[in-house]
N, C-alpha and C positions, 0 to 999 in steps of 0.2 A: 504494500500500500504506500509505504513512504518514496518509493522509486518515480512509482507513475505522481505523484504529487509534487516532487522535485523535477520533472520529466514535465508538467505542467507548468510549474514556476516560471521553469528556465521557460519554455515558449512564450511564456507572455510575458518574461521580460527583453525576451527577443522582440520579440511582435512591439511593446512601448521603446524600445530602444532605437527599433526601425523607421516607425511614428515620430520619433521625436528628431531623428534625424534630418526626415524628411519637413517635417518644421521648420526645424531651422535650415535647410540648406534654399527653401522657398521662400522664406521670409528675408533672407543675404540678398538672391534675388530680385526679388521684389522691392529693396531697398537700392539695389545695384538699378534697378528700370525706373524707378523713381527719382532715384539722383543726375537720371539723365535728364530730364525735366528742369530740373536746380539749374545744372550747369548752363543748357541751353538756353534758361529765359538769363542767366548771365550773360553768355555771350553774345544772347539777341540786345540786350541792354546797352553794352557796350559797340553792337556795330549798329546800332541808331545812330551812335552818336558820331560817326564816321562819315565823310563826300560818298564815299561809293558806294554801290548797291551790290554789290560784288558778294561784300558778307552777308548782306541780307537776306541774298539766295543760298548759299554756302550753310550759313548755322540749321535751318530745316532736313537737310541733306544729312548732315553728318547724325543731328537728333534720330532722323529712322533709322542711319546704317548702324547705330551702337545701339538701338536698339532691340532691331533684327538679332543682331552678332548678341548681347547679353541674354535675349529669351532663345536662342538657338543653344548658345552655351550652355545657358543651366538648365536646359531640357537635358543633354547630353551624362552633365555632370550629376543632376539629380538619378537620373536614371541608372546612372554610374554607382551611385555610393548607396542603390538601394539593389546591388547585385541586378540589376539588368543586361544580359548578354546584348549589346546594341552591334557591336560587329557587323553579323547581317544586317540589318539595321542603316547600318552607315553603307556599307558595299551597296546595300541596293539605292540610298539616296543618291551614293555615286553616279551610278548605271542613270538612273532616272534624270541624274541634272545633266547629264549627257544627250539624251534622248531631248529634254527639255532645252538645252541650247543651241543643239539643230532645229526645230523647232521654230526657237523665240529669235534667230536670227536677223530680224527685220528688226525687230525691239530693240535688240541690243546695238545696233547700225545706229538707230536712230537716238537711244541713251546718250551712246560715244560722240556722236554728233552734237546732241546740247550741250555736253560738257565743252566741248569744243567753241561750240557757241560763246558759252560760258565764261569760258577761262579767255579767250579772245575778246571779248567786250565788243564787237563790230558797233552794236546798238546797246541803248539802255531802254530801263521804260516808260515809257511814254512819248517815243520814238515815233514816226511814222514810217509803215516799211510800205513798197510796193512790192507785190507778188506775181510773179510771171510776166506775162503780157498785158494784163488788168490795168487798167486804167483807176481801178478802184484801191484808194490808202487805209491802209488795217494798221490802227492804232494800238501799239502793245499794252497789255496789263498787267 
């Protein structure tokens, strides 16, 4: 009797030790996605106060890719430290962001293209551009 009751213990303090892991490693997290918010209303604070508009397109950009990149990671990580075999997991994300950038190659032409835009300045906004052969002026926004 004392076997299977010690044999029980130990599982549930496996099973709260698991739980609690997983707590906290959601809540680091979730404090790591949230301080991307902090930083970026800083640094949108600071490129108000700047001539160019350059940072003002810039701080948005970098806001989603960290994070993308911080809920990717701690998907990875939490799943990690809660013994998830992710391997396959990952291999097939491989395969599939392959599959997915044959695919989305038009997308990605034209991503590289704005950056390009971008990072070049030709125009700002509230520029007037003319478009092809159009006689008609599209006001940026």
């Amino acid at each position: 009797m004392e076997d299977s009751c010690s044999n029980t213990g130990s599982g549930l303090r496996w099973r709260f030790w698991s739980f609690s892991v997983f707590v906290a490693i959601a809540a680091i997290i979730w404090a790591a996605y949230r301080m991307v918010d902090i930083v970026a209303a800083m640094l949108e604070d600071r490129a108000s106060k700047t001539d160019t508009r350059y940072d003002d397109l810039l701080v948005p950009l970098v806001r989603k890719s960290a994070k993308i990149f911080i809920a990717a990671f701690g998907i990875v990580f939490l799943a990690d430290n809660l013994n998830i075999d992710i391997t396959s997991l990952l291999a097939g994300l491989g395969l599939g962001g392959i599959a997915f950038a044959l695919a989305a190659q038009d997308t990605v032409k034209n991503f590289f293209g704005s950056i390009t835009v971008l990072l070049d300045r030709p125009f700002q906004v509230g520029d007037w551009v003319v478009v092809g052969r159009s006689a008609r002026l599209t006001p940026l926004r």
